[in-house]
DSSP file (Angstrom, degrees, kcal/mol; ACC not computed):
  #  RESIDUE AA STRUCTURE BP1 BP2  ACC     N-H-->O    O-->H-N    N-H-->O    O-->H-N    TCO  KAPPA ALPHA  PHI   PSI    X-CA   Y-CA   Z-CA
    1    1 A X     >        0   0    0      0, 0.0     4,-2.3     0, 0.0     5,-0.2   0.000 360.0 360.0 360.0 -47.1  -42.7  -18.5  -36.2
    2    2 A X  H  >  +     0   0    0      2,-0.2     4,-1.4     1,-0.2     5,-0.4   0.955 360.0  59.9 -36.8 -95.3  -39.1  -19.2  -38.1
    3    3 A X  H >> S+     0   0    0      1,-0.3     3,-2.6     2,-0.2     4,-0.7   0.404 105.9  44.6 -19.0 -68.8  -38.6  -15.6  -37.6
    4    4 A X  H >> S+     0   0    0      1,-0.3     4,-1.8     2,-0.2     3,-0.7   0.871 115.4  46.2 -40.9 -60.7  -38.9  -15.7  -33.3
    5    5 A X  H 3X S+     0   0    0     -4,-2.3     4,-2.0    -3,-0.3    -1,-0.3   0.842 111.2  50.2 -81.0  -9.2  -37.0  -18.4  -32.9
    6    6 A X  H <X S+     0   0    0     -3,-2.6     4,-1.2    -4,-1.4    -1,-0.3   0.948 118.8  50.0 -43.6 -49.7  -34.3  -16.6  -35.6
    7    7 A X  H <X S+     0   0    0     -3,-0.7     4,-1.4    -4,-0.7    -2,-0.2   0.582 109.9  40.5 -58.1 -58.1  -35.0  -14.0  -33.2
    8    8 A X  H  X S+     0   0    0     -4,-1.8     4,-1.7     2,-0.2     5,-0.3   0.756 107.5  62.1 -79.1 -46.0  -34.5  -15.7  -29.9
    9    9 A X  H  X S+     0   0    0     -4,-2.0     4,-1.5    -5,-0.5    -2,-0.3   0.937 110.7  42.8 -69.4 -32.8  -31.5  -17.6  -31.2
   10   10 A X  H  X S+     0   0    0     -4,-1.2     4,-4.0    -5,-0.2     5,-0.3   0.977 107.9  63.6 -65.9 -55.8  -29.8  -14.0  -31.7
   11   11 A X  H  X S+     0   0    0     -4,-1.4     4,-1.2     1,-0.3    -1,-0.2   0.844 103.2  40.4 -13.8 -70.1  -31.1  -13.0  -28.7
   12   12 A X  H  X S+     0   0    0     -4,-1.7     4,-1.1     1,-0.3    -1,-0.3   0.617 113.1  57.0 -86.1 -11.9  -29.2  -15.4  -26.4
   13   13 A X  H  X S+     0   0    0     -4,-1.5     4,-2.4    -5,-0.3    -1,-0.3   0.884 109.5  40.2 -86.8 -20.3  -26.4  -15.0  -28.3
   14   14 A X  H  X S+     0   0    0     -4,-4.0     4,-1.6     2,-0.2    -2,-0.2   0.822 115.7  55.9 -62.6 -26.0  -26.4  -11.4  -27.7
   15   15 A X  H  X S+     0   0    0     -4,-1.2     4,-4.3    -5,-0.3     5,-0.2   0.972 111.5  42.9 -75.4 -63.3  -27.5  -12.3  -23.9
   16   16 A X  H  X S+     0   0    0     -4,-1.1     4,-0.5     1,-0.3    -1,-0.2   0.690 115.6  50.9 -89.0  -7.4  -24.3  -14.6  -23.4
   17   17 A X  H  X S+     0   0    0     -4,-2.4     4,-3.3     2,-0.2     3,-0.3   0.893 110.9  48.2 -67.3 -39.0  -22.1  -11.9  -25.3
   18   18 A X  H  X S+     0   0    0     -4,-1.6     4,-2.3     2,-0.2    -2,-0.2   0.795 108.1  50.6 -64.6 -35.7  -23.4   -9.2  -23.0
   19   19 A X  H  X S+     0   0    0     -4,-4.3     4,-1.0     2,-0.2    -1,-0.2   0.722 112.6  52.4 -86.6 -10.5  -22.8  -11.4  -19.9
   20   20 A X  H  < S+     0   0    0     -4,-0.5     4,-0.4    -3,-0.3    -2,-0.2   0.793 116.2  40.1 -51.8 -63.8  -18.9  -11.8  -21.5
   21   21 A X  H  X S+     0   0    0     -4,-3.3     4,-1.7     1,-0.1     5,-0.2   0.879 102.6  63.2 -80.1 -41.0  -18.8   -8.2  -21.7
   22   22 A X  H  X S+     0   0    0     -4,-2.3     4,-2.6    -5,-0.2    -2,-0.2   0.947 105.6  51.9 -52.8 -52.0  -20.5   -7.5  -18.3
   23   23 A X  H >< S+     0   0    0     -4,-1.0     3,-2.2     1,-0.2     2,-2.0   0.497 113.0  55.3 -52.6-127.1  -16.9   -9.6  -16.4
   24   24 A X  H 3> S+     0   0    0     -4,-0.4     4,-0.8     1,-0.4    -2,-0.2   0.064 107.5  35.5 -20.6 -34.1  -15.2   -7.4  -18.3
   25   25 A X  H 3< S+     0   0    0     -2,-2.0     4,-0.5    -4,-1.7    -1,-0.4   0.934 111.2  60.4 -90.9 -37.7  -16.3   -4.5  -17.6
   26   26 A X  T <X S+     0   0    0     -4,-2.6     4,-2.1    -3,-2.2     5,-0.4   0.788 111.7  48.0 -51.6 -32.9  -16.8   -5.3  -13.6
   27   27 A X  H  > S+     0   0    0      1,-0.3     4,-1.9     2,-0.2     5,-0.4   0.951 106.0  51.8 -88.5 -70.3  -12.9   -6.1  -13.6
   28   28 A X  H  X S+     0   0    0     -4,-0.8     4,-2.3     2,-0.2    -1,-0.3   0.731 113.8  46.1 -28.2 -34.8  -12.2   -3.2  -15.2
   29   29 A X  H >> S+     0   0    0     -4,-0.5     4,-0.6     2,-0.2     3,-0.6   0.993 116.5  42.0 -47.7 -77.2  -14.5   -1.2  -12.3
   30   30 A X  H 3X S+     0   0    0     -4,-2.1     4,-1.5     1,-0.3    -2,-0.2   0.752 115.9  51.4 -65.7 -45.0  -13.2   -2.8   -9.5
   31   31 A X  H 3X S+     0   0    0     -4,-1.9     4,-1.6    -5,-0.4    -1,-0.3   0.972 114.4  46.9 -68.4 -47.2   -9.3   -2.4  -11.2
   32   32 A X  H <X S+     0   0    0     -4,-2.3     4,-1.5    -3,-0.6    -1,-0.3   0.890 107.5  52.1 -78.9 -25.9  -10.0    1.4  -11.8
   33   33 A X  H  X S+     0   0    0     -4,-0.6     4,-1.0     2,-0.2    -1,-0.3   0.613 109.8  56.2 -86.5  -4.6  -11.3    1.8   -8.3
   34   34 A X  H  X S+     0   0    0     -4,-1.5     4,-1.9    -5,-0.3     5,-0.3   0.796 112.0  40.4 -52.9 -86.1   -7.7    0.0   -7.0
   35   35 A X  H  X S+     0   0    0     -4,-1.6     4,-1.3     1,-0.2    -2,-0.2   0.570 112.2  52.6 -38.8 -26.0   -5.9    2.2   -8.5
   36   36 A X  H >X S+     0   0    0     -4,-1.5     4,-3.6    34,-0.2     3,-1.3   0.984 114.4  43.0 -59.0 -72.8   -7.8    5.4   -7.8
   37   37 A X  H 3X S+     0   0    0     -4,-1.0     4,-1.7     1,-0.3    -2,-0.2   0.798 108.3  58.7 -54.2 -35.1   -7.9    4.8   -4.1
   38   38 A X  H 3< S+     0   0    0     -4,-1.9     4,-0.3     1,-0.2    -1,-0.3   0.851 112.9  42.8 -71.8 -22.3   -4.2    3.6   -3.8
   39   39 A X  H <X S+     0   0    0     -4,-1.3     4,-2.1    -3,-1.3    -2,-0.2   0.682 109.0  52.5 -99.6  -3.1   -3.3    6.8   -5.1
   40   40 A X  H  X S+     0   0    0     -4,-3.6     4,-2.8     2,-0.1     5,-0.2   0.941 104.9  56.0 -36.3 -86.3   -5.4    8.8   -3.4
   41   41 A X  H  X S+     0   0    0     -4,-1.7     4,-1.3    -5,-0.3    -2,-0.2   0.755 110.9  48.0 -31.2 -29.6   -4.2    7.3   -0.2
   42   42 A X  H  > S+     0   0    0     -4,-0.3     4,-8.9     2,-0.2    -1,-0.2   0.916 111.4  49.4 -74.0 -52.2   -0.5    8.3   -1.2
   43   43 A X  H  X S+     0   0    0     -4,-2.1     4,-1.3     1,-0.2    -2,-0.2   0.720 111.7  46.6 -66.4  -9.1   -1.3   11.6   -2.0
   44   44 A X  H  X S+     0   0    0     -4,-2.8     4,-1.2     2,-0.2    -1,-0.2   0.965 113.4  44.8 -94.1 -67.4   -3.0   12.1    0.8
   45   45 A X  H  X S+     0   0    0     -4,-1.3     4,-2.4     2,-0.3    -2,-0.2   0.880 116.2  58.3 -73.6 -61.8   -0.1   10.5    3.2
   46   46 A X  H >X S+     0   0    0     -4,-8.9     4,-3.3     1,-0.2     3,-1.1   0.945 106.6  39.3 -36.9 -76.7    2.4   12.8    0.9
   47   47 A X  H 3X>S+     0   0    0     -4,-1.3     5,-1.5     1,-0.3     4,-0.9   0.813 116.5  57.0 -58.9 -23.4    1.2   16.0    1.3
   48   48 A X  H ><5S+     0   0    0     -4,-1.2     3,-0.6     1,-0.2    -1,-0.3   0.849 108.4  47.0 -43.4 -54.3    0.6   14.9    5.3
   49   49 A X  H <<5S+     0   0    0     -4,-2.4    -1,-0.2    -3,-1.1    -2,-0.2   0.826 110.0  51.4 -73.1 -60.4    4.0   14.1    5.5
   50   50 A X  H 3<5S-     0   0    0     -4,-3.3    -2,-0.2     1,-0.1    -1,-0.2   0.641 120.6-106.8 -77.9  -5.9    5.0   17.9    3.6
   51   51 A X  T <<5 +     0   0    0     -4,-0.9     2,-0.3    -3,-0.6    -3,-0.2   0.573  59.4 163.5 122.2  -2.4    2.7   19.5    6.3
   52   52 A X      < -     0   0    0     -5,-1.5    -1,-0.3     1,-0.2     5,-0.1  -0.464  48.7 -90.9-114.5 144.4   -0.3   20.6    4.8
   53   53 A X        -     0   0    0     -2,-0.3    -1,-0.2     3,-0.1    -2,-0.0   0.235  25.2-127.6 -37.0 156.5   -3.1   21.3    6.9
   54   54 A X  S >  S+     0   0    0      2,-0.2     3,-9.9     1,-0.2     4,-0.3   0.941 113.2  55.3 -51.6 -81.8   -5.9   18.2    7.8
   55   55 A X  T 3  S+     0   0    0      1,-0.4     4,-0.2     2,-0.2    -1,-0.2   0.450 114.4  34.6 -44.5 -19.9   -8.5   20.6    6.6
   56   56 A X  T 3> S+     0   0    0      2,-0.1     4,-1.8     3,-0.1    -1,-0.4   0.315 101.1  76.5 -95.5  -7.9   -7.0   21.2    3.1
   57   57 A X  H <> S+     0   0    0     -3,-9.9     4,-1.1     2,-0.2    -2,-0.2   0.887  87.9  56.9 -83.7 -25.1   -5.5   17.7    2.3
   58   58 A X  H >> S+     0   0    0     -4,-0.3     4,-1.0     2,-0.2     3,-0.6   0.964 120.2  31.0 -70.8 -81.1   -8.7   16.0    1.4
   59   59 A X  H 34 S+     0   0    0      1,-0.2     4,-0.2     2,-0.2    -2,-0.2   0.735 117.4  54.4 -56.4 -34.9   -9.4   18.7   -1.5
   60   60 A X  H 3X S+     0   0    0     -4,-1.8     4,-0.5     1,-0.2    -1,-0.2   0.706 110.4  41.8 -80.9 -18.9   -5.9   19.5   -2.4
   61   61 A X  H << S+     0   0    0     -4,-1.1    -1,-0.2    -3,-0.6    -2,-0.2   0.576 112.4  55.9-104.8  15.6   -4.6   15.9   -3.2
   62   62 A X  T  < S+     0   0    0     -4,-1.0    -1,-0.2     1,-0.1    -2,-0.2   0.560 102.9  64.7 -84.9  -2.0   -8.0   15.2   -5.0
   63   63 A X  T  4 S+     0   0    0     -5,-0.2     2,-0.6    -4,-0.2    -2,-0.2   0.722  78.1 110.9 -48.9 -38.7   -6.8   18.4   -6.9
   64   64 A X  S  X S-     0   0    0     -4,-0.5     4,-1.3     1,-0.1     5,-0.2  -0.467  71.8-130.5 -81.8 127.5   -4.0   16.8   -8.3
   65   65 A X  H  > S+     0   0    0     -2,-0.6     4,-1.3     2,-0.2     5,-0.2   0.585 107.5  40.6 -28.9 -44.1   -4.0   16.2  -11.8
   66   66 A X  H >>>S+     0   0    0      2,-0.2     4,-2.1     3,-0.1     3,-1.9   0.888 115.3  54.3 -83.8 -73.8   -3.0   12.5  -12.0
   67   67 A X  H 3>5S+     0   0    0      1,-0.3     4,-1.3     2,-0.2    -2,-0.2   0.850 122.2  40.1 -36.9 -39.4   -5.7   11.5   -8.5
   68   68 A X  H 3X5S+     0   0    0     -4,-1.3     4,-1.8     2,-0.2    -1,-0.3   0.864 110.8  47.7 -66.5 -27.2   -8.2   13.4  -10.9
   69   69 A X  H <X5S+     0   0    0     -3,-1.9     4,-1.2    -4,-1.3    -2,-0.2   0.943 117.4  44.2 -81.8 -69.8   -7.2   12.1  -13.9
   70   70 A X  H  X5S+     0   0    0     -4,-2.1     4,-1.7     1,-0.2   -34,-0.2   0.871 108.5  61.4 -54.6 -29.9   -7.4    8.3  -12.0
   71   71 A X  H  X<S+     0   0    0     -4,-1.3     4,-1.4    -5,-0.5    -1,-0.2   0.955 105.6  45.4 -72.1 -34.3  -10.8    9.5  -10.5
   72   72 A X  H >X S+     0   0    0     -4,-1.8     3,-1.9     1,-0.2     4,-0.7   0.965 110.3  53.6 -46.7 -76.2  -12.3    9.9  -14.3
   73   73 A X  H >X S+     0   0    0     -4,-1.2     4,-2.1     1,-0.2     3,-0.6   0.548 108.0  47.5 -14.8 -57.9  -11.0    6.8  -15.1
   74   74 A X  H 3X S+     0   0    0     -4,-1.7     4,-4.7   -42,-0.3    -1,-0.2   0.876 117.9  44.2   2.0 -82.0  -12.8    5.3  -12.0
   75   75 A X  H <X S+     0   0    0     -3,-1.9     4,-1.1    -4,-1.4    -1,-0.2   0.543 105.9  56.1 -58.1 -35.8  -16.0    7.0  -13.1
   76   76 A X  H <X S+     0   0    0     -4,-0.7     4,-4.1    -3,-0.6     5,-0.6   0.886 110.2  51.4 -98.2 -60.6  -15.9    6.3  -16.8
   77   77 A X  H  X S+     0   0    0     -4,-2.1     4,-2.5     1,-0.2    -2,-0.3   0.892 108.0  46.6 -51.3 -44.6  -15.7    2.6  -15.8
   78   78 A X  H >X S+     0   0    0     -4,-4.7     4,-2.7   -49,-0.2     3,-0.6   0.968 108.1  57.3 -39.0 -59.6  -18.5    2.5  -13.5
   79   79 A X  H 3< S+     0   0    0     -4,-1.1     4,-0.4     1,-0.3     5,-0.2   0.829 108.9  45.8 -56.1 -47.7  -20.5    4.3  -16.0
   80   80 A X  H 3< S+     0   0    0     -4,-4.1    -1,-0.3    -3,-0.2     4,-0.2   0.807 108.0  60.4 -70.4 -35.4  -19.7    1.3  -18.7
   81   81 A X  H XX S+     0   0    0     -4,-2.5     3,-2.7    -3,-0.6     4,-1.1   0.980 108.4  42.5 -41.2 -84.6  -20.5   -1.2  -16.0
   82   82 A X  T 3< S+     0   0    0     -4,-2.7    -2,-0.2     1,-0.2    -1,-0.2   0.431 115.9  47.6 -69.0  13.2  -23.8    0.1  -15.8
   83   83 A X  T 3> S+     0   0    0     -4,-0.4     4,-1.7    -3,-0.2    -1,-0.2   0.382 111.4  44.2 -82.5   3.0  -24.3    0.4  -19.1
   84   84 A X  H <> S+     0   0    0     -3,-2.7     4,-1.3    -5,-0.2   -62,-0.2   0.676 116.4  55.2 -94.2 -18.6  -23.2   -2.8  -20.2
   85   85 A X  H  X S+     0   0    0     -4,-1.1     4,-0.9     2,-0.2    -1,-0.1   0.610 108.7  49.3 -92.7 -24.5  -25.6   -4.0  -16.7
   86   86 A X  H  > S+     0   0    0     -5,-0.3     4,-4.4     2,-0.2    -2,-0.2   0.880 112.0  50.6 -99.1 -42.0  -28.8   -2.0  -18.3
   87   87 A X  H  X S+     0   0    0     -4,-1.7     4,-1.9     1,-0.2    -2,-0.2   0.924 106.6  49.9 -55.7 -38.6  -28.2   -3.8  -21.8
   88   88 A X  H >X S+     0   0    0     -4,-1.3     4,-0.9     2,-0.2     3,-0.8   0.990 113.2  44.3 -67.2 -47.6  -28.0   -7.0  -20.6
   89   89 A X  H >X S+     0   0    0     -4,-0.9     3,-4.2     1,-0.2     4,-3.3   0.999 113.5  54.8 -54.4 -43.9  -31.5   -6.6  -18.4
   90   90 A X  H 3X S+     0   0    0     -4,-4.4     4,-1.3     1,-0.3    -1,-0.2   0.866 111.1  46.9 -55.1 -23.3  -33.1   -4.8  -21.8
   91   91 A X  H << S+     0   0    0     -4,-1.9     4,-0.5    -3,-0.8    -1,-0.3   0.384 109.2  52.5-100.2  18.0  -32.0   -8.0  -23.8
   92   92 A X  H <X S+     0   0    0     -3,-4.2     4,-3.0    -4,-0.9    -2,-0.2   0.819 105.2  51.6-106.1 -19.4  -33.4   -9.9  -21.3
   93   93 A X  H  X S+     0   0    0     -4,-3.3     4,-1.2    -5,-0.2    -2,-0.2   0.796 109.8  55.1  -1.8 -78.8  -36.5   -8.0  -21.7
   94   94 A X  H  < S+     0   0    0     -4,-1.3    -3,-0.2     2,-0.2    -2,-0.1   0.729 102.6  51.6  22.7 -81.8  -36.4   -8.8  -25.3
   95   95 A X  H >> S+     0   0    0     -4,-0.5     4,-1.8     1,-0.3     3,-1.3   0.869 104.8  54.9 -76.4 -39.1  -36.1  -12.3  -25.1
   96   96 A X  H 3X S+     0   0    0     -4,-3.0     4,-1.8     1,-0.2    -1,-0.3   0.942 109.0  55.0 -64.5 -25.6  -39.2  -12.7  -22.8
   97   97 A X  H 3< S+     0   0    0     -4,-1.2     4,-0.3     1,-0.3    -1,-0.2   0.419 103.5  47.4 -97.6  24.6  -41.1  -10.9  -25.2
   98   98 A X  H <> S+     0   0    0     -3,-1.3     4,-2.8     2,-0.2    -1,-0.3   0.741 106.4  56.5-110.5 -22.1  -40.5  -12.7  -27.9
   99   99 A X  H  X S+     0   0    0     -4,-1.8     4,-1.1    -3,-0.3    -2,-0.2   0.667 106.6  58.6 -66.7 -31.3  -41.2  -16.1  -26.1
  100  100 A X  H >X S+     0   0    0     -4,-1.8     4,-1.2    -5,-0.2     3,-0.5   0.971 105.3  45.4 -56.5 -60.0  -44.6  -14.5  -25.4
  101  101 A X  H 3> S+     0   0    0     -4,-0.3     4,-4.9     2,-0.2     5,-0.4   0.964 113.1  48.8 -39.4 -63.4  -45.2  -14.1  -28.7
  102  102 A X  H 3X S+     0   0    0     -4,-2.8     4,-1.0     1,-0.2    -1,-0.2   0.921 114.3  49.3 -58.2 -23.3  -44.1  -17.6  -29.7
  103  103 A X  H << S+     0   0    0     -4,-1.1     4,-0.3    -3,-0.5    -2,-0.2   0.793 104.6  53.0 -89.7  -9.1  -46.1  -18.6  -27.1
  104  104 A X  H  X>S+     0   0    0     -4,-1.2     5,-2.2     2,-0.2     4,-0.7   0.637 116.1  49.1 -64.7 -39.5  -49.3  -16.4  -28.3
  105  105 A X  H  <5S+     0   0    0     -4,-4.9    -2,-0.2    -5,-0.2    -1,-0.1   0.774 104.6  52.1 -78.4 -26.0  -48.7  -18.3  -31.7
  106  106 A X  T  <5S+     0   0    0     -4,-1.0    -1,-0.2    -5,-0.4    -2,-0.2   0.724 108.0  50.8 -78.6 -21.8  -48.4  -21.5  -30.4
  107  107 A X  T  45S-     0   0    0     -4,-0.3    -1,-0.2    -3,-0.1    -2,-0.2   0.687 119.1-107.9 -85.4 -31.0  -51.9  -21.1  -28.5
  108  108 A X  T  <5       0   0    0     -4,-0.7    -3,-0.2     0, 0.0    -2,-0.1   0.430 360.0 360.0 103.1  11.8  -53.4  -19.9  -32.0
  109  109 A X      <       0   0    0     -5,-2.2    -4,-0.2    -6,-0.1    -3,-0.1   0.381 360.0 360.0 -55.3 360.0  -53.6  -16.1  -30.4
C-alpha cells in the first residue's frame, strides 16, 4: 500500500510538471505560428508587389527557404504540444489506475 501512494505522490508530481511543461509548449505553438504566418503574409505581399503571378505566389513564397524553414519550426512545435498533451492524459491514466488499486486494497480485493 506504501508503494501506491509512493506511486501516486510521483504521479502528481509528474502530472503538475507535465501541466508546467504543457504552457510551455502551447506558447511556444501559438509564438511559432506568429511568426510563420507574419512572414508568410510578407512574402506573399513582396513577391505581389515584384509582379509575380496570383497563381504562382501562394507556392513560390512558401518555397522560400526562410517561410519553409519558419513553417518546420511551426510544425515541430505543434508536434511537441501534442506530445507533451498525450503525456499528460497517459499520466492521468496512470494515476486513476493506481487509485483503483488502492482502492481494491482498501476493500480487501
Amino acid at each position: 500500500m506504501q508503494e501506491l501512494t509512493f506511486e501516486i505522490d510521483k504521479l502528481r508530481k509528474d502530472l503538475n510538471k507535465t501541466i508546467t511543461e504543457l504552457n510551455k509548449a502551447g506558447y511556444e505553438k501559438a509564438k511559432a505560428e506568429y511568426i510563420y504566418r507574419v512572414a508568410l503574409a510578407k512574402e506573399l505581399l513582396m513577391n505581389k508587389d515584384k509582379g509575380l503571378a496570383a497563381t504562382l505566389n501562394n507556392d513560390v513564397s512558401r518555397g522560400n527557404e526562410a517561410i519553409a524553414k519558419y513553417k518546420f519550426n511551426r510544425d515541430v512545435a505543434e508536434t511537441m504540444y501534442d506530445t507533451t498533451y498525450e503525456k499528460l492524459r497517459a499520466i492521468k491514466i496512470e494515476l486513476g489506475i493506481v487509485e483503483r488499486q488502492m482502492e481494491a486494497i482498501r476493500k480487501g480485493e
